[in-house]
N, C-alpha and C positions, 0 to 999 in steps of 0.2 A: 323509365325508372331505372332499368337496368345501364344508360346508359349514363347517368349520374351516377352509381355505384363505381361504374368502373372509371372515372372520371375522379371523384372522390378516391380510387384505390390507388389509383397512381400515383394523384399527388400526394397523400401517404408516403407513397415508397422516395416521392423527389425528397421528400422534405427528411426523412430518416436517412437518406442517402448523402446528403447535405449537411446535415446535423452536425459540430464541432462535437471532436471528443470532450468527454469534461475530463479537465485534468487536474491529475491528483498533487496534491502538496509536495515541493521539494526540499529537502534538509539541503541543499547547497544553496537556495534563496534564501534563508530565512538564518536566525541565529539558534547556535545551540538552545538558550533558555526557551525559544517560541518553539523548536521541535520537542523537546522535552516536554512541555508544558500542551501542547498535541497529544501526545499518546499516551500520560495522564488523564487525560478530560475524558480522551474517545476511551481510553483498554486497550482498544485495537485497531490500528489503523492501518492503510497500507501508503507505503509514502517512494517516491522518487529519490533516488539516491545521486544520480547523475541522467544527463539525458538521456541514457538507453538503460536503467535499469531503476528497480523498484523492487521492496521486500513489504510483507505486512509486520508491523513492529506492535508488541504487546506491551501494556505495565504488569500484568503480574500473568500466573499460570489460570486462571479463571476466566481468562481469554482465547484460551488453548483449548484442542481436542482433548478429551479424557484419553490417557496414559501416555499424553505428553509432557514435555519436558521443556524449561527456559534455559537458552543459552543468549549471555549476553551478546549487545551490539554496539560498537560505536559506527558513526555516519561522520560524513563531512556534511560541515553544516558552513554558512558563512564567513565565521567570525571561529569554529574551527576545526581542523581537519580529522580530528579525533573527537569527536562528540556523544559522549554516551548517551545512546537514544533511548534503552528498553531490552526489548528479548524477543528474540523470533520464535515461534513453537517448534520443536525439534523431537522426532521420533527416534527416542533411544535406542529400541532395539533396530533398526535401521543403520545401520552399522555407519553411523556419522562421524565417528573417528578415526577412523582409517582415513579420512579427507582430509583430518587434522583440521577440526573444530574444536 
């Protein structure tokens, strides 16, 4: 018995080990309307901006940690480079201006 457990545990671990990341929606695949039209439906989502990078994008502040704050976003989207997606949550007192946000 024990050695079906451990037989069982392993192939657990191949098949997690093996596992395709799932991956997340990109606003450079898809067109402004359908990324827009995304993070309406979800509130909150977190989307791919380019192949190495990704933000989670909000439609309103109900999405956000309490004494957070929305600061808009555009993304490049397919169709265009400037596409206003939504709002990232942003911690005022976090002194996110001095980055020039």
């Amino acid at each position: 018995m024990n050695g079906l457990r451990v037989a069982a545990g392993i192939g657990l671990i191949l098949a997690l080990d093996i596992a395709p990341a799932i991956a997340r929606p990109a606003t450079y695949r898809m067109s402004c309307a359908s990324a827009q039209r995304l993070v309406q439906q979800q509130g909150g989502v977190v989307l791919d901006t380019s192949p190495t990078t990704f933000d989670r994008y909000v439609s309103d502040v109900r999405f956000c940690m309490p004494q957070q704050a929305l600061r808009p976003q555009w993304v490049p989207a397919k169709d265009n480079p400037q596409c206003f997606i939504g709002y990232t949550c942003i911690d005022p007192d976090r002194g996110w201006r001095r980055w020039g946000f």
